[in-house]
ZAGUBA-238456 format. One line per field, with one value per residue (C-alpha): residue number from 1; chain; z, y, x. Coordinates in steps of 0.2 Angstrom, whole numbers, plus 2048, in hexadecimal, padded with zeros to 3 digits. Layout:
num <- (NUM  ...) .
chaine <- (A  ...) .
zz <- (Z  ...) .
yy <- (Y  ...) .
xx <- (X  ...) .
***
This chain:
num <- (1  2  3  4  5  6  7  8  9  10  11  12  13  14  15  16  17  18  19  20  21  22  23  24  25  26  27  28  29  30  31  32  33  34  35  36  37  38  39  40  41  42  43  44  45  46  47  48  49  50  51  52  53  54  55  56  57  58  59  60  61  62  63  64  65  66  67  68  69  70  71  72  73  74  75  76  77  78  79  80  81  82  83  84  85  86  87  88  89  90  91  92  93  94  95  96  97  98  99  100  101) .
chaine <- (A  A  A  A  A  A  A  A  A  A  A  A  A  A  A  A  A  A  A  A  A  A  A  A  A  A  A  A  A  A  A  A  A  A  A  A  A  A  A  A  A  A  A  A  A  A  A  A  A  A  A  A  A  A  A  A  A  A  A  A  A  A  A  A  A  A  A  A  A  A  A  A  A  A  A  A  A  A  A  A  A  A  A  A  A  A  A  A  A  A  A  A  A  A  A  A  A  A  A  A  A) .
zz <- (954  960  96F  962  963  977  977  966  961  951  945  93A  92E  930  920  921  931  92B  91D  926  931  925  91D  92B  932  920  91F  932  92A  91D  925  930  921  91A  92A  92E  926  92B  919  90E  8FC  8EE  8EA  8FA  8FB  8E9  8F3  8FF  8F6  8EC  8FA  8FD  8ED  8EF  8FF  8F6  8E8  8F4  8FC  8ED  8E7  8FA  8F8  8E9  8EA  8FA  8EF  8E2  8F0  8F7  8E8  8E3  8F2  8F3  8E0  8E3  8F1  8E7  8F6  8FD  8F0  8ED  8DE  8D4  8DF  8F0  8F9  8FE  90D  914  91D  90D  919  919  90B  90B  910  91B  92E  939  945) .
yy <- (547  541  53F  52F  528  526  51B  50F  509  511  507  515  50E  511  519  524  52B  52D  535  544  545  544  555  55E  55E  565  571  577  579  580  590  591  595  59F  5AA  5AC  5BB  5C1  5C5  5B8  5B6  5B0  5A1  59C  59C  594  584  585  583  575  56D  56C  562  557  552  550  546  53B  538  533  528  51F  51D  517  50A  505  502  4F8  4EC  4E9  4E3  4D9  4D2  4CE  4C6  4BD  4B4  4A9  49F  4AF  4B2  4A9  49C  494  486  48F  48D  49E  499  489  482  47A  47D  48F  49B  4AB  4AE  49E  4A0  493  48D) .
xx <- (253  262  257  252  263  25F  252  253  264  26A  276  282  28E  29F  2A2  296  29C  2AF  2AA  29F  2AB  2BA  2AD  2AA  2BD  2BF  2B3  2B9  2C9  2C4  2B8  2C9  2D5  2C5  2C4  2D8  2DB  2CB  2C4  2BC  2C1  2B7  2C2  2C0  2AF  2AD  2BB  2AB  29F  2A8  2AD  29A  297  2A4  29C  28B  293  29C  28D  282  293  293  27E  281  28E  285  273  27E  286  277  26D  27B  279  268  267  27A  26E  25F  25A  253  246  236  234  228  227  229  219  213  205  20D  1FD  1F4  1E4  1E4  1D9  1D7  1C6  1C3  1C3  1CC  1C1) .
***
């Protein structure tokens, strides 16, 4: 999957990059604290765990809000959609069917 990113040009959002990055530092830091004393405790392996689904809830939020702004955006912009009156095959010559020749 990352030999991908060589040949076609890949577009991340920001946000989305800070945020996994913002989760792994903490998870890094995280399994550092776990492993310091050499002996991993159940509450600390519950804080991993819900460090886990904090990620996965922050994740669906981000999609989320990201699914909402853009449909506001789409249907705060009426000249983009089709009307009534909006012609849908501009060449009044052309049917579906006939052959130019």
């Amino acid at each position: 999957a990352g030999l991908i990113a060589f040949n076609y040009p890949v577009q991340v959002e920001p946000f989305n990059m800070v945020r996994n990055i913002v989760f792994y530092l903490a998870a890094v830091l995280w399994l550092t604290f776990m492993l310091w004393d050499g002996v991993i405790q159940l509450g600390e392996s519950i804080g991993f765990i819900g460090l886990y689904v904090l990620y996965v809830f922050v994740v669906w939020l981000s999609h989320r809000h990201a699914k909402r702004k853009k449909l506001q955006q789409t249907s705060g912009n009426k000249d983009n959609h089709a009307t009534e009156k909006t012609p849908l095959l501009q060449d009044r010559n052309v049917r579906f069917g006939s052959q130019s020749r």
